[in-house]
C-alpha positions as CSV (number, residue, x, y, z in Angstrom):
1,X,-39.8,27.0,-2.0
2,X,-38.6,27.3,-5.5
3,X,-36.2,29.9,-7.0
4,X,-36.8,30.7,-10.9
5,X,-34.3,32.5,-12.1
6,X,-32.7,32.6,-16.2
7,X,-29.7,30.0,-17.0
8,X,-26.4,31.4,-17.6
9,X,-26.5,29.3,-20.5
10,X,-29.4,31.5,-22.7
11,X,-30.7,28.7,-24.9
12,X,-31.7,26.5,-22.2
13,X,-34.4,28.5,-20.6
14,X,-35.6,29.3,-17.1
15,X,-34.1,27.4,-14.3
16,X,-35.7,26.4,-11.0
17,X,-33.7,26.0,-8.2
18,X,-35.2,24.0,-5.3
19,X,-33.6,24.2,-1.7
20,X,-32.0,20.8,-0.8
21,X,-32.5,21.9,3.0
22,X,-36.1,20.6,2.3
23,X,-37.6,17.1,3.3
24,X,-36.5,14.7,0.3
25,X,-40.4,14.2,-0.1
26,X,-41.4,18.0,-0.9
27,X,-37.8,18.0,-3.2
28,X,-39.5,15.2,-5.2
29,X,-43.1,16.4,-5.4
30,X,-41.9,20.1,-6.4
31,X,-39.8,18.4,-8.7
32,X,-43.2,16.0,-10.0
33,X,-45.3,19.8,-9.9
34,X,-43.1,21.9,-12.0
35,X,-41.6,18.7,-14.3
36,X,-38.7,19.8,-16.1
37,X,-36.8,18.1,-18.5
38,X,-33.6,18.1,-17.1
39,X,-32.6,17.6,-13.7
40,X,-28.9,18.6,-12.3
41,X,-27.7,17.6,-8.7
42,X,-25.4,15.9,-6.5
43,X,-25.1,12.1,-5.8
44,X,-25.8,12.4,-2.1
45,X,-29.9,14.0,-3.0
46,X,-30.4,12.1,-6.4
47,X,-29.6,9.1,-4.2
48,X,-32.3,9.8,-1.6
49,X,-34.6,11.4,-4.3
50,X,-34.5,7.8,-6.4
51,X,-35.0,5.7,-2.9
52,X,-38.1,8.5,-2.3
53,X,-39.5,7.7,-5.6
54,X,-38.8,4.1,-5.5
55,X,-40.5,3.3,-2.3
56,X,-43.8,6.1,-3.8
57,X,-43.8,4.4,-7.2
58,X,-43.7,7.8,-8.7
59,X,-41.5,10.6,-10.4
60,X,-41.4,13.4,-12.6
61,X,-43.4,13.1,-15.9
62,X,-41.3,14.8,-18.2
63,X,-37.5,13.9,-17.1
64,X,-35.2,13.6,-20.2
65,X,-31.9,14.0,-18.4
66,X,-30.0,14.1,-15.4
67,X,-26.7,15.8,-14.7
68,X,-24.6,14.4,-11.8
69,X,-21.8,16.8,-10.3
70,X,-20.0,15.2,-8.4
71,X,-16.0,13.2,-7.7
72,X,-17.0,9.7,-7.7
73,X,-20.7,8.1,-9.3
74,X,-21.4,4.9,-7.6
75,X,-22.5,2.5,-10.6
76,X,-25.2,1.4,-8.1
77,X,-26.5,5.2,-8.6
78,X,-27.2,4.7,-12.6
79,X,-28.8,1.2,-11.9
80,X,-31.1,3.1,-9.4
81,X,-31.6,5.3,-12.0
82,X,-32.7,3.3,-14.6
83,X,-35.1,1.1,-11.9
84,X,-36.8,4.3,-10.5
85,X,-36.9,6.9,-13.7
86,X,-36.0,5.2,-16.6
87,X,-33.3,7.6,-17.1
88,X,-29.6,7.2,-17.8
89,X,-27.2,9.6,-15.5
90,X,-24.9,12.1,-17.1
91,X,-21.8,12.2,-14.8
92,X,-20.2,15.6,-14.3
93,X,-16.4,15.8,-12.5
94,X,-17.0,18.5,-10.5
95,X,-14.8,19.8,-7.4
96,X,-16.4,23.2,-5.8
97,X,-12.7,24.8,-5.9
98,X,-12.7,24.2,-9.5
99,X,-15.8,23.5,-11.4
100,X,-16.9,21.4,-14.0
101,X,-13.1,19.4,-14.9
102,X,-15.2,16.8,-16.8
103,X,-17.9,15.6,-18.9
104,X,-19.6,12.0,-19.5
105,X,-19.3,11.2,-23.0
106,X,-22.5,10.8,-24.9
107,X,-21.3,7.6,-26.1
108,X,-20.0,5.9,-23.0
109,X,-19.5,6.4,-19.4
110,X,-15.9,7.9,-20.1
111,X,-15.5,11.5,-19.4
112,X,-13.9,14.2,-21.5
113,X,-11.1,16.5,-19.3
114,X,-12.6,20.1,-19.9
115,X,-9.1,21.2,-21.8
116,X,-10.3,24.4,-22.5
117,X,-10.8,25.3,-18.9
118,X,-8.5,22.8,-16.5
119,X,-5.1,21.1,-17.4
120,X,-5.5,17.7,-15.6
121,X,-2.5,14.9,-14.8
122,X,-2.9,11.7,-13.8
123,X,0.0,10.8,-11.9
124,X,1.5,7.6,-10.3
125,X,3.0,7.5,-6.8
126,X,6.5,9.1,-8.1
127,X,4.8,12.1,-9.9
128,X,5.2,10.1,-13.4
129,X,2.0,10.7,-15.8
130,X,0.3,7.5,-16.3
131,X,-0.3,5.7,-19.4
132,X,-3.8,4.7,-21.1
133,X,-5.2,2.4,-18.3
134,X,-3.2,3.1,-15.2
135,X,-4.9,4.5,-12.5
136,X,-2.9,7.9,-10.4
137,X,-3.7,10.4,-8.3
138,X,-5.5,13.7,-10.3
139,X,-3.9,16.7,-10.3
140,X,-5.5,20.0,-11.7
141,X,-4.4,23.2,-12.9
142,X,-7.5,25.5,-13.4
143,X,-6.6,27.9,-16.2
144,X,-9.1,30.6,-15.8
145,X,-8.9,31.6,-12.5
146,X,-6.2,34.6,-12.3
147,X,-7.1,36.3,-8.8
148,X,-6.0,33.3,-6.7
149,X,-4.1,30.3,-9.0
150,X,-4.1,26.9,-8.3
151,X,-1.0,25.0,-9.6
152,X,-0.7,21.7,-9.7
153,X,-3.7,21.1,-6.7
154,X,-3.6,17.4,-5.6
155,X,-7.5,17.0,-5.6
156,X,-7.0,13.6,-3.4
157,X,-9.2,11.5,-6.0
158,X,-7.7,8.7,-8.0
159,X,-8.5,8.2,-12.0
160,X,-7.9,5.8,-14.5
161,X,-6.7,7.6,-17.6
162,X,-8.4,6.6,-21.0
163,X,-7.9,6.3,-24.3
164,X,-8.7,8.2,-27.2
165,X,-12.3,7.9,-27.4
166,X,-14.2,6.9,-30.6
167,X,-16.7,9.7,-30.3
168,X,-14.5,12.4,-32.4
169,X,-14.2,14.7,-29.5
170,X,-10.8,15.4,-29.2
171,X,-10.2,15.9,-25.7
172,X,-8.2,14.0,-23.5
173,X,-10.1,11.0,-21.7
174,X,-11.0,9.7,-17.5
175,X,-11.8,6.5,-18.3
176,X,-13.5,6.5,-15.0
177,X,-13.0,7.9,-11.5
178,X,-11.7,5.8,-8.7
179,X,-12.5,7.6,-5.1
């Protein structure tokens, strides 16, 4: 079934939370009979929720938005997309030990390092940081989490590191992830 339950976040509203243990078919009609505005998963279901809907010619009504967590978005996942719903994909860097350790830019598909939250290096095979278009390995220092610290954690993806983005955010710049 569905879960409803009240978003952390208090001005976005109730939030329905729909058990991914389900047949992809009944995850896309619930999501078709309760059509929300926003939809946040992982690439593995969007991916078989888009094929459902592509091969059923049919969707959600009311989709504005949908929030990807996940390490690596296959381009091939936006073009499916944009060929099933209509609707761009707003990647999310997301590692379940960490969180949220990026954002897509609303300009571009450039993510913004959560600064506030995670210190993030980009690092080449002798631990140097790289520069504005190398790609290195992505290590992570989460700077919230005081119980049990994670220094330094090697998170095994490779990013390209990006340059200042045009947007006027401020925060340091993924130009994309690797693997």
């Amino acid at each position: 079934g569905t879960d409803e339950r009240w978003s952390v976040l208090p001005w976005s509203g109730p939030l329905r939370v729909i058990d991914p243990k389900r047949s992809i078919t009944d995850v896309l009609e619930e999501l078709m009979r309760i059509n929300q505005g926003s939809l946040q998963t992982e690439p593995q279901i969007l991916q078989r929720l888009l094929e459902s809907a592509v091969s059923q010619e049919s969707g959600p009504q009311n989709l504005r938005e949908i929030r990807c967590r996940g390490r690596f978005l296959d381009p091939g996942l936006r073009e499916l997309a944009q060929t099933a719903w209509g609707i761009p994909i707003i990647h999310e860097y997301y590692l379940e030990e960490i969180g949220v350790i990026a954002h897509q830019c609303p300009s571009h598909e450039g993510l913004h390092v959560n600064a506030e939250f995670v210190h993030v290096e980009i690092l080449d095979e002798l631990g140097n940081s790289c520069r504005t278009g190398e790609t290195g390995r992505v290590v992570v220092t989460p700077l919230q989490n005081i119980t049990t610290p994670l220094i330094r954690y090697d998170t095994g993806d490779l990013a390209e590191a990006g340059e200042p983005c045009g947007c006027g955010r401020t925060l340091p710049v993924l130009k994309q992830i690797v693997s």
